[in-house]
C-alpha positions as a Markdown table, in Angstrom:
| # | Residue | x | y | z |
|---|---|---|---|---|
| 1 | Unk | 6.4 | 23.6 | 4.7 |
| 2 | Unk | 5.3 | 20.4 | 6.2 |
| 3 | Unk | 2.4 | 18.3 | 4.1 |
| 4 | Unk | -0.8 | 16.7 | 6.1 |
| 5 | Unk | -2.0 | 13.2 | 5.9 |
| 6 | Unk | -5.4 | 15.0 | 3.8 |
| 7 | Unk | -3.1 | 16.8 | 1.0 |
| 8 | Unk | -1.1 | 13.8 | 0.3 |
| 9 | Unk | -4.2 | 11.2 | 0.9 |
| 10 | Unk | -5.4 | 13.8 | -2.2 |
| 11 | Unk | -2.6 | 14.2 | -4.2 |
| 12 | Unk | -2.1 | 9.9 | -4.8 |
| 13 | Unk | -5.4 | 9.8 | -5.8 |
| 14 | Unk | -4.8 | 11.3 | -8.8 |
| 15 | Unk | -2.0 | 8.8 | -9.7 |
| 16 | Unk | -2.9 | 5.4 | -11.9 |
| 17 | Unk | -4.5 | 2.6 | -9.6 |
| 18 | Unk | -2.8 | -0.6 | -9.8 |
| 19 | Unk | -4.9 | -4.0 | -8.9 |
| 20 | Unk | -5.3 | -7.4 | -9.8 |
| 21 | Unk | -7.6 | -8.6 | -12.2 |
| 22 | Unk | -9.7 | -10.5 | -9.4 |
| 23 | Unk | -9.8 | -6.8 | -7.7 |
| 24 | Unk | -13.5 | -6.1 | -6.3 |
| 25 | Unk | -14.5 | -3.0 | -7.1 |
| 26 | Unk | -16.8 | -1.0 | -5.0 |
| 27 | Unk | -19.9 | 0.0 | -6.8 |
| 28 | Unk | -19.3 | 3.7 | -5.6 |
| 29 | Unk | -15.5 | 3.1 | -6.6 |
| 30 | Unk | -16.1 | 4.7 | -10.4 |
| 31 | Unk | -11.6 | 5.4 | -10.6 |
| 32 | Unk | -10.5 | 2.8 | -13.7 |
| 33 | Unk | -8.6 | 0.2 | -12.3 |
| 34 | Unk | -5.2 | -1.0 | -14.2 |
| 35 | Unk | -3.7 | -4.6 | -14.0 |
| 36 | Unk | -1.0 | -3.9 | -16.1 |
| 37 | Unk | 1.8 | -4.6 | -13.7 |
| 38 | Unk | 4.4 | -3.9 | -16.4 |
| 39 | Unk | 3.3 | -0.6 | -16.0 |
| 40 | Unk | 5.2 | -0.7 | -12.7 |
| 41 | Unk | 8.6 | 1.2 | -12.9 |
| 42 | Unk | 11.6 | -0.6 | -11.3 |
| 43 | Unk | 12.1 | 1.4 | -8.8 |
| 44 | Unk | 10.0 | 3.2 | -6.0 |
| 45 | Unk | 7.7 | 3.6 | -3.3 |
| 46 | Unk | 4.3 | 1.6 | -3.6 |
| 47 | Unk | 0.9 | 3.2 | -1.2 |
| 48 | Unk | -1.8 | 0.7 | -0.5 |
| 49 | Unk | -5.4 | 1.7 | -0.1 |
| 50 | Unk | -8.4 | -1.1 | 0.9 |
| 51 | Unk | -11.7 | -1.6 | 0.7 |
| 52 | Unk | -13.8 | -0.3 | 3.3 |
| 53 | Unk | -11.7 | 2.4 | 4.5 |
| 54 | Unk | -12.0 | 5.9 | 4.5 |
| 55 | Unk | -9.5 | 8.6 | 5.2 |
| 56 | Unk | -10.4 | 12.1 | 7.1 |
| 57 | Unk | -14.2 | 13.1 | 8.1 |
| 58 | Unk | -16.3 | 13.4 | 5.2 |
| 59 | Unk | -14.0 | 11.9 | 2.6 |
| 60 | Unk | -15.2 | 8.6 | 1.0 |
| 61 | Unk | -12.5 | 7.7 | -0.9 |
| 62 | Unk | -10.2 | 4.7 | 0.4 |
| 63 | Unk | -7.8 | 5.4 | 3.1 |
| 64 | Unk | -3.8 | 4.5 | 2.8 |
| 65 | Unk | -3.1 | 1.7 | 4.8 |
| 66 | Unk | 0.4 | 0.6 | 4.0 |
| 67 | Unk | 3.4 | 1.8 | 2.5 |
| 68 | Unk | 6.8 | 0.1 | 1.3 |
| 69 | Unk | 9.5 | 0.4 | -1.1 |
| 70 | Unk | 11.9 | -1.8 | -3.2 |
| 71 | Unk | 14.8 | -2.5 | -0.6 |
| 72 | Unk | 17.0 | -3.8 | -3.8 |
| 73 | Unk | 17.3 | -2.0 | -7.2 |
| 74 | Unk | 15.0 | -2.6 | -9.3 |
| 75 | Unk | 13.2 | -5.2 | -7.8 |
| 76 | Unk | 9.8 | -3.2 | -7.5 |
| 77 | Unk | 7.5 | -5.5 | -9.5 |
| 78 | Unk | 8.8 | -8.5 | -7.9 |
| 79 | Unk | 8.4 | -6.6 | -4.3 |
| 80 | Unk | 4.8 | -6.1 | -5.1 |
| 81 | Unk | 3.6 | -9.8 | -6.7 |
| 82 | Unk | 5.5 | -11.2 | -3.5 |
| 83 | Unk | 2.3 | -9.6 | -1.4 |
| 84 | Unk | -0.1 | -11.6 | -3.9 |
| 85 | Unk | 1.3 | -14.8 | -4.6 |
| 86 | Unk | 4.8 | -15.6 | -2.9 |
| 87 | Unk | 6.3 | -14.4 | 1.1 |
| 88 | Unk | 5.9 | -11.8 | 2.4 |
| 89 | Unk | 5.8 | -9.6 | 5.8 |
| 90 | Unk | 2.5 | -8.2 | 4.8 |
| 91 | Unk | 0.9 | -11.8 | 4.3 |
| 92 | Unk | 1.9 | -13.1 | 7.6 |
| 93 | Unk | 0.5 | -10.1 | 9.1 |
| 94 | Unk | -2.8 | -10.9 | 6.9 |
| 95 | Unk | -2.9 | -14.4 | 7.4 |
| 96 | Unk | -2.4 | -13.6 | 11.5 |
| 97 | Unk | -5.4 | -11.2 | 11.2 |
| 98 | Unk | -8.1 | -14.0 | 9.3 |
| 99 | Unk | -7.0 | -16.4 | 12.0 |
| 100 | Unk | -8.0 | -14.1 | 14.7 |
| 101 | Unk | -11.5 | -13.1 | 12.8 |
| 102 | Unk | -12.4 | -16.7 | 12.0 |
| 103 | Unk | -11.5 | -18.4 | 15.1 |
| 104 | Unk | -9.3 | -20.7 | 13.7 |
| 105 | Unk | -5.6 | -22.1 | 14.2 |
| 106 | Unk | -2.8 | -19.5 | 12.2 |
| 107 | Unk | -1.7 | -22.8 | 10.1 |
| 108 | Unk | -5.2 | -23.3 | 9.5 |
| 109 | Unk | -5.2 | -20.2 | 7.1 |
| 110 | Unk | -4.3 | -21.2 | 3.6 |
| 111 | Unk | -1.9 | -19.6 | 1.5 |
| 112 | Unk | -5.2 | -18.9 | -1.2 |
| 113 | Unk | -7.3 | -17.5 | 1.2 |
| 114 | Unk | -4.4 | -14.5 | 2.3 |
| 115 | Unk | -4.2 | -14.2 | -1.4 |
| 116 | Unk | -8.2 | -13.7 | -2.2 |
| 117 | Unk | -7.7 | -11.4 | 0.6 |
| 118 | Unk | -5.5 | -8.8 | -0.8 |
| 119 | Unk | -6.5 | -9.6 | -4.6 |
| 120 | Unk | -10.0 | -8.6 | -4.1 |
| 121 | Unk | -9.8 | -5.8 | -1.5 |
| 122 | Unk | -6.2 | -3.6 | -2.0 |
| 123 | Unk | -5.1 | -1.3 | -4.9 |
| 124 | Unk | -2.0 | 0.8 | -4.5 |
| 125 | Unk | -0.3 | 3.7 | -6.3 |
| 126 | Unk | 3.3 | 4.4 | -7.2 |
| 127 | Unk | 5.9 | 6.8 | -7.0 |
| 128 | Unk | 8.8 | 6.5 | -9.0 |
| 129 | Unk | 11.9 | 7.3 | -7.1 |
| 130 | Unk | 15.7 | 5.5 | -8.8 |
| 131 | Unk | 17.9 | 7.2 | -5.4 |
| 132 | Unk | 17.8 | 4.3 | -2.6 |
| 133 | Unk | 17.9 | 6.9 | 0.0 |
| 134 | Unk | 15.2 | 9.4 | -1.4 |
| 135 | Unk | 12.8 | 6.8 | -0.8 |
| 136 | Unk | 13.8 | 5.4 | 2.3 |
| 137 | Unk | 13.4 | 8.6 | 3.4 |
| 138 | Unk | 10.2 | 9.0 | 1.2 |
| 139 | Unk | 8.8 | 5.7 | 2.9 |
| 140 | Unk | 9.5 | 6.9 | 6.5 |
| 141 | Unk | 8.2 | 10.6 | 6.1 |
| 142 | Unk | 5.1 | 8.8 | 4.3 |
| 143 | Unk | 4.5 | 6.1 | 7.1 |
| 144 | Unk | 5.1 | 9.4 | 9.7 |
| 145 | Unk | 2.4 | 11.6 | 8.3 |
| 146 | Unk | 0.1 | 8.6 | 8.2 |
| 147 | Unk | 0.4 | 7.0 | 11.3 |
| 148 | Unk | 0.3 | 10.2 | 13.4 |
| 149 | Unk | -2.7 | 11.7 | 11.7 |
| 150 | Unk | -5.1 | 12.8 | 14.2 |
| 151 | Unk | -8.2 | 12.7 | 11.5 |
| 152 | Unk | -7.1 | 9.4 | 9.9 |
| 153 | Unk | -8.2 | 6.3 | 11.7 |
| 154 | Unk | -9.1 | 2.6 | 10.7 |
| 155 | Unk | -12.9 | 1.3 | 10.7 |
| 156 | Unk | -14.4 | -0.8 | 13.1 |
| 157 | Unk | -14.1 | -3.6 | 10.6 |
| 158 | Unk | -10.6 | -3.2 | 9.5 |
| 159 | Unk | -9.3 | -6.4 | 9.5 |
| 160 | Unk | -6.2 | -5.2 | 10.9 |
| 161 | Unk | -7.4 | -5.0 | 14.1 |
| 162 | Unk | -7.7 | -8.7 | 14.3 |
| 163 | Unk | -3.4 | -8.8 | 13.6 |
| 164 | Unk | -1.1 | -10.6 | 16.1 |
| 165 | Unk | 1.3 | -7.2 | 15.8 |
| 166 | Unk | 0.1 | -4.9 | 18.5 |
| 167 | Unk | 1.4 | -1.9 | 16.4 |
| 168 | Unk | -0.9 | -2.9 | 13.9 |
| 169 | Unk | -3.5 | -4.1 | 15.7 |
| 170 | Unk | -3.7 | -0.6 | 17.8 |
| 171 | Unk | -3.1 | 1.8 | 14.9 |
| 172 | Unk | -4.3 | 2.2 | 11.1 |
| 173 | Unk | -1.6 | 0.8 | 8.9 |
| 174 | Unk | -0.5 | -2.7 | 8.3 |
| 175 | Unk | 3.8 | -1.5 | 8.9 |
| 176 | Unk | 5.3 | -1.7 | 12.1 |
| 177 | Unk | 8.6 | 0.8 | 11.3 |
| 178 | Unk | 8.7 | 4.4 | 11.3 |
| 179 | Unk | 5.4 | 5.0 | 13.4 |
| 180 | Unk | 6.9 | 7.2 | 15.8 |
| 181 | Unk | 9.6 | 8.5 | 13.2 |
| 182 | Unk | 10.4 | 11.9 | 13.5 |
| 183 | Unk | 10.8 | 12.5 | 10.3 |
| 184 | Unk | 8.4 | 14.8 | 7.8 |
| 185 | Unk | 6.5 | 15.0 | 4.8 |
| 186 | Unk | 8.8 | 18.0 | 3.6 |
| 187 | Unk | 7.9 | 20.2 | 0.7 |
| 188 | Unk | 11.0 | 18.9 | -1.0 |
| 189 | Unk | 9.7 | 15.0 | -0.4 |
| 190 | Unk | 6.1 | 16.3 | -1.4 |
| 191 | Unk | 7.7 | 17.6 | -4.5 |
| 192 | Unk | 9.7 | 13.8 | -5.1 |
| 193 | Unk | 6.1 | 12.5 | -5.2 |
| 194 | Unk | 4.4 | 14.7 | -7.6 |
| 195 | Unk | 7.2 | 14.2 | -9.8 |
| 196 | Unk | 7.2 | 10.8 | -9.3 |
| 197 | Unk | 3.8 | 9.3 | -9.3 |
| 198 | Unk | 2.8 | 6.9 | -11.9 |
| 199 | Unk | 0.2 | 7.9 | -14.7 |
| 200 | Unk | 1.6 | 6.0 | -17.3 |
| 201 | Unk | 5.0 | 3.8 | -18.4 |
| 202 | Unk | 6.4 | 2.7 | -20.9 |
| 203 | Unk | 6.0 | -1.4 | -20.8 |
| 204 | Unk | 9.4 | -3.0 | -20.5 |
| 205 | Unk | 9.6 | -6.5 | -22.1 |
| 206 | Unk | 11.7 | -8.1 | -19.6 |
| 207 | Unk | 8.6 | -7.3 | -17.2 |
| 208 | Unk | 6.1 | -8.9 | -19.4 |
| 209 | Unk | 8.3 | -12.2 | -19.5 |
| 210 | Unk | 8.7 | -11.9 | -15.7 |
| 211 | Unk | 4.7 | -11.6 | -15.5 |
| 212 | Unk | 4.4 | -13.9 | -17.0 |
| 213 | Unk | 6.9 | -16.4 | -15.2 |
């Protein structure tokens, strides 16, 4: 059985919603917000959702708009606080985008303002998945079901559509691999998710002293 963009748009909803503490929440946005990033397990795949996106006709809830994983072992905490304070793919792409919107030079855009950017507007879920290849193959089946959804499509004011990446700029997510992948959302990878989504975790003192770096 192949899995649709709506089932799995509904199934990590369900899962604990990670944000920043300057995260804006939408007044119709009741889902509790956690910014306990040592609640982050070491390894997996992280989905992004963003303000003023909706996913499927009808549905009001935020939309996915990027996915990634930890390319090293246990590096998923650090992957993630790269995209709000450090370098990143994902903040050049940003930072090309509120160029573009504002009319102004790229090296114009501060590091800050990128920062505010995806502080205030982006929450994400997790799904915990140890086996590198599981969730590379996670990530590309993810990113595939996504990006080829007929029903799912970006607003008029997604600020993606102001990005310097074409792919990005013409399509819905803020990732440039796997668009066209081939490969699907399987039963068996559906399955990998349910198991692994994050509800809760155990905090891990070396992350608190890393958060705390």
């Amino acid at each position: 059985m192949i899995v649709n963009c709506k089932d799995l748009h509904d199934r990590v909803r369900r899962a604990v919603r990670f944000a920043h503490p300057d995260y804006q929440v939408p007044p119709a946005n009741s889902k509790e917000i956690c910014s306990d990033f040592t609640k982050i397990p070491k390894n997996g795949v992280y989905i992004m959702f963003e303000n003023g996106e909706t996913a499927h006709p009808c549905d009001l809830n935020e939309r996915i708009v990027r996915i990634g994983i930890s390319e090293q072992p246990d590096r998923l905490p650090r992957r993630l606080k790269s995209h709000y304070n450090g370098k990143s793919i994902f903040r050049k792409h940003i930072r090309t985008a509120i160029a573009e919107r504002d009319g102004i030079a790229v090296d114009k855009v501060t590091m800050q303002q990128i920062s505010d950017y995806i502080r205030k507007n982006i929450t994400f879920a997790v799904i915990e998945v140890n086996a590198y290849e599981k969730r590379k193959e996670l990530e590309k089946a993810l990113i595939t079901t996504v990006a080829q959804c007929p029903e799912c499509n970006a607003s008029d004011k997604w600020l993606g559509k102001y990005c310097a990446a074409p792919k990005i700029r013409n399509g819905k997510l803020w990732n440039v691999e796997y668009l066209n992948s081939k490969t699907p959302l399987t039963s068996e990878l559906f399955q990998l998710i349910c198991d692994g989504l994050v509800f809760w975790h155990e905090v891990d003192e070396d992350y608190i002293k890393f958060m705390n770096d």
